[in-house]
C-alpha positions as CSV (number, residue, x, y, z in Angstrom):
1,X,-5.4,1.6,23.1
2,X,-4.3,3.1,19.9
3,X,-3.1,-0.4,18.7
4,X,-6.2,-2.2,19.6
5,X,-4.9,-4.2,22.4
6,X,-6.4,-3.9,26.1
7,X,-3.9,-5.0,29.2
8,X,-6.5,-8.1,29.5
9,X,-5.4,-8.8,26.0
10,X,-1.2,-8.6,26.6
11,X,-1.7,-10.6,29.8
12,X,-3.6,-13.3,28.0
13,X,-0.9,-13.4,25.5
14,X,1.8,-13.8,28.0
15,X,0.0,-16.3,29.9
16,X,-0.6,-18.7,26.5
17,X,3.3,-18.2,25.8
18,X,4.7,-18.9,28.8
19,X,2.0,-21.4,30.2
20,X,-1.0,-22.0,29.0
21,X,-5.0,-21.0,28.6
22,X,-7.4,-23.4,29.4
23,X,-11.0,-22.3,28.0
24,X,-13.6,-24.2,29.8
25,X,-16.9,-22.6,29.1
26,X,-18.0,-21.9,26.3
27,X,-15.0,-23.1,24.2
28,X,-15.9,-26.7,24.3
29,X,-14.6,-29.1,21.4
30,X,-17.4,-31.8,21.0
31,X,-16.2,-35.0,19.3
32,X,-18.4,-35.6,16.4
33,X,-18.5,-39.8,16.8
34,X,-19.1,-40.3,20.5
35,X,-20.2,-36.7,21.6
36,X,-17.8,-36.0,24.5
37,X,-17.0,-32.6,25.3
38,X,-12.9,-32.0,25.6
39,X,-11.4,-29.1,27.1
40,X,-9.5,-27.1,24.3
41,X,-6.0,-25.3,26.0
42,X,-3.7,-23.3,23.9
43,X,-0.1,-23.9,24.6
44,X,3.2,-23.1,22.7
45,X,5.5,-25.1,22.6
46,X,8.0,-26.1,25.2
47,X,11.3,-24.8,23.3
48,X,9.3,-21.9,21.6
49,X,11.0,-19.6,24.3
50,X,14.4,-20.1,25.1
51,X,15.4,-16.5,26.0
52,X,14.5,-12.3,26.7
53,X,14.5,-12.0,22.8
54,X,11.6,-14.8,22.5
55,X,10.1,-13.4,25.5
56,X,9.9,-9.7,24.0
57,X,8.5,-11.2,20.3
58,X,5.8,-12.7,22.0
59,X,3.4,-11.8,19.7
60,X,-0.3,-9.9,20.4
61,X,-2.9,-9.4,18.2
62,X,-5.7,-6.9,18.5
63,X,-9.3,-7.7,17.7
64,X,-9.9,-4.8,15.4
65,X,-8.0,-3.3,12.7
66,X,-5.2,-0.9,14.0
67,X,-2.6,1.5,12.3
68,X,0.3,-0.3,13.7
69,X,2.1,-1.7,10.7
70,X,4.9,-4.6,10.8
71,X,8.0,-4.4,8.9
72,X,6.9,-5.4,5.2
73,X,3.1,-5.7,6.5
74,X,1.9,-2.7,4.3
75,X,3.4,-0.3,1.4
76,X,2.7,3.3,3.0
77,X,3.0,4.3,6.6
78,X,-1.1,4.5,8.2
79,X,-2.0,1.7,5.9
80,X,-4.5,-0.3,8.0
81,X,-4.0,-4.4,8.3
82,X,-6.8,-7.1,9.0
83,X,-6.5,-8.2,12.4
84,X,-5.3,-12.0,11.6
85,X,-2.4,-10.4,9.7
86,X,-1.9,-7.5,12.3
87,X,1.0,-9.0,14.9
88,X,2.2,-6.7,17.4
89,X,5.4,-8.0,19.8
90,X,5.2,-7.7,23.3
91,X,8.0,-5.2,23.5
92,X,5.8,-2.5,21.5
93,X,3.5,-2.0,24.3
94,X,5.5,-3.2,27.3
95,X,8.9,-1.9,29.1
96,X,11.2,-5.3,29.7
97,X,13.9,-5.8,32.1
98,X,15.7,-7.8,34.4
99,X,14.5,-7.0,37.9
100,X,15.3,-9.0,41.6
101,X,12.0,-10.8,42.6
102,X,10.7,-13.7,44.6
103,X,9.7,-16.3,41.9
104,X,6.9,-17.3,43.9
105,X,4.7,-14.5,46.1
106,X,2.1,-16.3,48.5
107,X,-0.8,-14.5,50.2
108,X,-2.8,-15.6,53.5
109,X,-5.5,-13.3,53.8
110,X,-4.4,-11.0,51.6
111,X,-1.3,-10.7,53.4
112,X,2.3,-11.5,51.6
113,X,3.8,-14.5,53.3
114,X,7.4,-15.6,53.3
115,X,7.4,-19.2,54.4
116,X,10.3,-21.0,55.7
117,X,10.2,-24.7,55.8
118,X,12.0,-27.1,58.5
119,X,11.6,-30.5,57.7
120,X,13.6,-32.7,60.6
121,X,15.2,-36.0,60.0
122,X,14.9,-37.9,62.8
123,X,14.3,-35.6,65.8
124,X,11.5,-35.4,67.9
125,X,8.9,-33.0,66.3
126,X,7.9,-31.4,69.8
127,X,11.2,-30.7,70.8
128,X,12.0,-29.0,67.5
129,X,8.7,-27.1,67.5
130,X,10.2,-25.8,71.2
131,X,13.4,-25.1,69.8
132,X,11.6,-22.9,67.3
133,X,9.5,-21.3,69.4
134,X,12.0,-20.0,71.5
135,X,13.4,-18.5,68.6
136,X,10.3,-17.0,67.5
137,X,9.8,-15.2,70.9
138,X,13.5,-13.6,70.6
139,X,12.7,-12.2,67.3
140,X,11.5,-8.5,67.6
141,X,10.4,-7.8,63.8
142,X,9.4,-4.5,62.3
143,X,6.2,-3.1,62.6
144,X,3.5,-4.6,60.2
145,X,5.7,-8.3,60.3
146,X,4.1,-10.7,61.9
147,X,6.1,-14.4,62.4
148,X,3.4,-17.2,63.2
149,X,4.6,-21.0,63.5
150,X,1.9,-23.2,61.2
151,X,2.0,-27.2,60.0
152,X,2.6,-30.2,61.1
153,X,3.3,-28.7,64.5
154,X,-0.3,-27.0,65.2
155,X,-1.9,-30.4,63.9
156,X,0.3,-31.9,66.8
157,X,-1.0,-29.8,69.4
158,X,-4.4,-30.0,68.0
159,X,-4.1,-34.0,68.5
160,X,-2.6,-33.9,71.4
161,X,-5.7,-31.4,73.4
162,X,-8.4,-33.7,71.9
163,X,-6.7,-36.5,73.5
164,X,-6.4,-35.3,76.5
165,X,-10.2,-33.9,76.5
166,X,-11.0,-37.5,75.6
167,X,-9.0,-39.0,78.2
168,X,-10.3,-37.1,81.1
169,X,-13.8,-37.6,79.1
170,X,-13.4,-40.9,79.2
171,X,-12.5,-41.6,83.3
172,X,-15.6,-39.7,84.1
173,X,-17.5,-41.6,82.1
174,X,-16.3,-45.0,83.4
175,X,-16.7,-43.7,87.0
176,X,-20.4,-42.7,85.7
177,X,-21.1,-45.9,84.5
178,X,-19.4,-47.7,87.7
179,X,-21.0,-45.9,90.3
180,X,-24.6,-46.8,88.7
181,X,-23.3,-50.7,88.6
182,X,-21.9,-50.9,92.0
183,X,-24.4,-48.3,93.9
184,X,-21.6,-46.5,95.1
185,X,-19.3,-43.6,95.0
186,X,-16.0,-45.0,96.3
187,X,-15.6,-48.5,95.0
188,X,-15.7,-46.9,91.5
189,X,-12.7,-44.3,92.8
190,X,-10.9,-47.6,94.1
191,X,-11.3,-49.2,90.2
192,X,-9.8,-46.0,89.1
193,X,-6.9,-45.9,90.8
194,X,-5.1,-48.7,88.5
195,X,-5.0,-46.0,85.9
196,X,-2.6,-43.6,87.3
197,X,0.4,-46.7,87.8
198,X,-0.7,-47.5,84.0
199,X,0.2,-44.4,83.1
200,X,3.1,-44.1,85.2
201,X,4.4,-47.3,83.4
202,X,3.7,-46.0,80.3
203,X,5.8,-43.3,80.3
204,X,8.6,-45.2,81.8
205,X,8.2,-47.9,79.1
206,X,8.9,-44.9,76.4
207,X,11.5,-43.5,78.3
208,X,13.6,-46.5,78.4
209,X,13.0,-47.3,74.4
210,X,13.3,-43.5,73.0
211,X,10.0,-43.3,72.3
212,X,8.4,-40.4,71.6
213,X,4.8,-39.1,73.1
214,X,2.8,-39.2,69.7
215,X,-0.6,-39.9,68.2
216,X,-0.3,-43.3,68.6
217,X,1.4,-43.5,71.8
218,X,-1.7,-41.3,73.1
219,X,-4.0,-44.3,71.5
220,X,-2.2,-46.7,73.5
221,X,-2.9,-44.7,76.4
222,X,-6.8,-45.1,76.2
223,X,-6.6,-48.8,75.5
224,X,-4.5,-49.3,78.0
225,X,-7.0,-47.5,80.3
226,X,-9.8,-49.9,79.6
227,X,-7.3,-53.2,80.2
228,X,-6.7,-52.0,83.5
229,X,-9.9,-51.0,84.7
230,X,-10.8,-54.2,83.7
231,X,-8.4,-56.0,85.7
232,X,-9.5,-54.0,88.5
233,X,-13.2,-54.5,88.0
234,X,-12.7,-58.4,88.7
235,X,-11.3,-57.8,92.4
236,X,-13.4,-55.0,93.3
237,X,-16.4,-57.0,92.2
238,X,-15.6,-60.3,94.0
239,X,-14.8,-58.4,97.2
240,X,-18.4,-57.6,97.1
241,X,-19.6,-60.7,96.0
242,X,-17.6,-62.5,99.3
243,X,-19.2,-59.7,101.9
244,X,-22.4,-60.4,100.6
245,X,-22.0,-63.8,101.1
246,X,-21.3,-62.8,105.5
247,X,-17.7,-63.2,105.0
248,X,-15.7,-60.9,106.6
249,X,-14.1,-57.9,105.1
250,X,-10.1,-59.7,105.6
251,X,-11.3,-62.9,104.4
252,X,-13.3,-61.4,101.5
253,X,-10.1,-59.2,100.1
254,X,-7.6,-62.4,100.7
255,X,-9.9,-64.5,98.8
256,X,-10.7,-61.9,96.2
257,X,-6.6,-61.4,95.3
258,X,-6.0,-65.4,95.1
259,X,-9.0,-66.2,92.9
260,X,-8.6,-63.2,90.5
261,X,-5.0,-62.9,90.5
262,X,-5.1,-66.3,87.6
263,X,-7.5,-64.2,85.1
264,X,-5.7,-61.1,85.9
265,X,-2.1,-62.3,85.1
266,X,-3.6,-64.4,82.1
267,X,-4.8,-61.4,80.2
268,X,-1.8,-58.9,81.1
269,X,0.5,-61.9,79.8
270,X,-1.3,-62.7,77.0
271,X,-1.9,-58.9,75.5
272,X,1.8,-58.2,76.4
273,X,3.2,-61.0,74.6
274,X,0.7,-60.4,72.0
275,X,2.2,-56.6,71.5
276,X,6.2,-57.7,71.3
277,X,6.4,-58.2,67.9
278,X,4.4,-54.8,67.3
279,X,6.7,-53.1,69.8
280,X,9.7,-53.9,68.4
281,X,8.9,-52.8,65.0
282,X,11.3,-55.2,62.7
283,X,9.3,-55.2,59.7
284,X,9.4,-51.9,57.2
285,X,6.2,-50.1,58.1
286,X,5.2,-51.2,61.9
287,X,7.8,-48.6,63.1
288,X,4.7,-46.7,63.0
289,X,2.4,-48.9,65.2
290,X,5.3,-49.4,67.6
291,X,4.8,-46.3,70.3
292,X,1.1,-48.0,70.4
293,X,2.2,-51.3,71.4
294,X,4.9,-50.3,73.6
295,X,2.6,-47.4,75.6
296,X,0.0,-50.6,76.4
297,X,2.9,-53.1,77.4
298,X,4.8,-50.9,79.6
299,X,1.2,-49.1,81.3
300,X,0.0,-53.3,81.6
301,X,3.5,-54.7,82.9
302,X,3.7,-51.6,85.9
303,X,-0.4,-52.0,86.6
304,X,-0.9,-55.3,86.2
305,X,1.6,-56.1,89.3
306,X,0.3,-52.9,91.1
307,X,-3.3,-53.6,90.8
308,X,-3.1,-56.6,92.8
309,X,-1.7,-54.8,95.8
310,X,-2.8,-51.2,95.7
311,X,-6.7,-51.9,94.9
312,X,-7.3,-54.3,97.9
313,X,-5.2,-52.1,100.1
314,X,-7.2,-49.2,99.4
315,X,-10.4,-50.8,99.5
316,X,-9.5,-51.9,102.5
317,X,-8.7,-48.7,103.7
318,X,-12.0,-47.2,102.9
319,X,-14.3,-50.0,104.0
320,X,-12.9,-50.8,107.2
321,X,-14.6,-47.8,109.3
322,X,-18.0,-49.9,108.0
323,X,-16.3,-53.1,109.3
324,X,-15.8,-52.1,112.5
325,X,-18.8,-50.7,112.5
326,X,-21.3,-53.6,111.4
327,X,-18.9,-55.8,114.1
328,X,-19.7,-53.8,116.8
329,X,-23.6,-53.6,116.1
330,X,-23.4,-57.4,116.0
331,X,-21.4,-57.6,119.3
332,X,-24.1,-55.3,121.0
333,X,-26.9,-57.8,119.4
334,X,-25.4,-60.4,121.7
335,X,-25.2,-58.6,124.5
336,X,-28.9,-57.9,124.2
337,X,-30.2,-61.4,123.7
């Protein structure tokens, strides 16, 4: 105070050494021929300090006159200077030395944070995020220390809930729609049930190629879904067609797998041979739409030859009680005329 400086003013001079001050209101500098307004930033130079010695003749000045005088600034000692003549270096007012410190001190929530960065190569983020965790939970640290695991790893999990809340959103409301087509609650259970070999292949399809369960694995998943359910619809639906047509519930199912099995095997062949060239990823940048292609041709390639067996079989398994019992209500018709 007695020299005319504030700590506001040392800090600002420090700053515009070392860095620099950009003034954005009201010290605007308006060009005079096209009337653009330019941000004005005061900057040293870059080789103005090169060591402690620059650092401590940073120099200050106050914005009134003080009796600080520099060496040949004045005759007699108290001899006031104007304050564009009056420099002051930064080692009048402040105490410097060498001290150990982080170079960098970051805050969450007003909390100091010390971050430690993994960045794998080539493993599997999931099972490095385990691998960490475990870790984590061995680590008793003092009191006031907490040690939380953020990044890519949270956004990971994140994904991978909302995809599974859409999944399971999305079978209820195909079953939803299904039941109000078909008037019924178990043919749309019998559609349904060419999903879980789908998945089933899926998941051995990325076994075998290394694949990892990802984003886009996860979006193969739910187009896969619809494929199959599909390829399901087509039998299920000509079943009914047949029965409504008095045949009876043997003939309809036998006729229902030989007519649909063509359209079925023509779209799981041609979407799988669509997706090789995707799944194997030889150009630079489709590694990344690989798990997508590979999750849809390994859930089409188990469903596709499953569908054809387990959907009739079950529907038969469901509908025969009403079979038997619309053949014996016919039988006692005849016996009654």
């Amino acid at each position: 105070a007695f020299l005319g400086l504030t700590e506001k003013d040392v800090v600002d001079g420090v700053i515009t050494a070392l860095t620099s001050n950009g003034m954005i209101a009201p010290s605007y500098w308006v060009d005079p021929k096209t009337g653009n307004n330019y941000m004005l930033t005061v900057q040293y130079y870059n080789s103005q300090i090169q060591g402690l010695k620059d650092f401590k003749d940073i120099p200050l000045r106050p914005d009134r006159p003080t009796a600080y005088v520099p060496p040949g600034g004045a005759e007699r000692p108290g001899q006031t200077v104007p304050p564009h003549d009056n420099v002051i270096p930064l080692e009048a007012v402040a105490s410097i030395k060498y001290i150990n410190t982080p170079t960098v001190v970051d805050h969450y929530q007003l909390r100091r944070v010390f971050d430690v960065y993994i960045m794998p190569k080539t493993e599997d983020l999931g099972r490095v995020g385990k691998q960490i965790q475990k870790i984590v939970n061995n680590i008793h640290p003092p009191k006031g220390t907490l040690v939380n695991i953020s990044g890519s790893i949270n956004d990971m999990k994140d994904s991978f809930r909302s995809f599974a809340v859409g999944l399971v959103l999305s079978v209820i409301l195909v079953y939803l729609v299904l039941m109000a087509q078909f008037a019924s609650f178990s043919d749309p259970f019998i559609i349904l049930l060419a999903v879980p070999p789908g998945m089933s292949g899926v998941l051995l399809f990325l076994l075998v190629t290394g694949t990892s369960l990802n984003i886009m694995s996860l979006m193969g998943c739910l187009m896969m879904t619809g494929i199959v359910v599909s390829d399901s619809i087509l039998i299920v639906d000509f079943i009914g067609i047949q029965r409504r047509a008095g045949k009876p519930l043997k003939l309809a199912i036998g006729e229902a797998c030989r007519v649909r099995l063509r359209p079925i095997m023509m779209t799981t062949l041609a979407t799988a041979l669509g997706l090789i060239p995707m799944a194997l990823g030889l150009e630079a940048g489709s590694e990344q739409y690989a798990p997508l292609a590979r999750a849809i041709l390994g859930g089409l390639t188990v469903s596709g030859m499953v569908t054809v067996f387990l959907v009739p079989t079950v529907y038969y398994l469901i509908h025969r009680n009403a079979e038997h019992g619309s053949e014996e209500d016919v039988q006692d018709l005849e016996v009654q005329a």
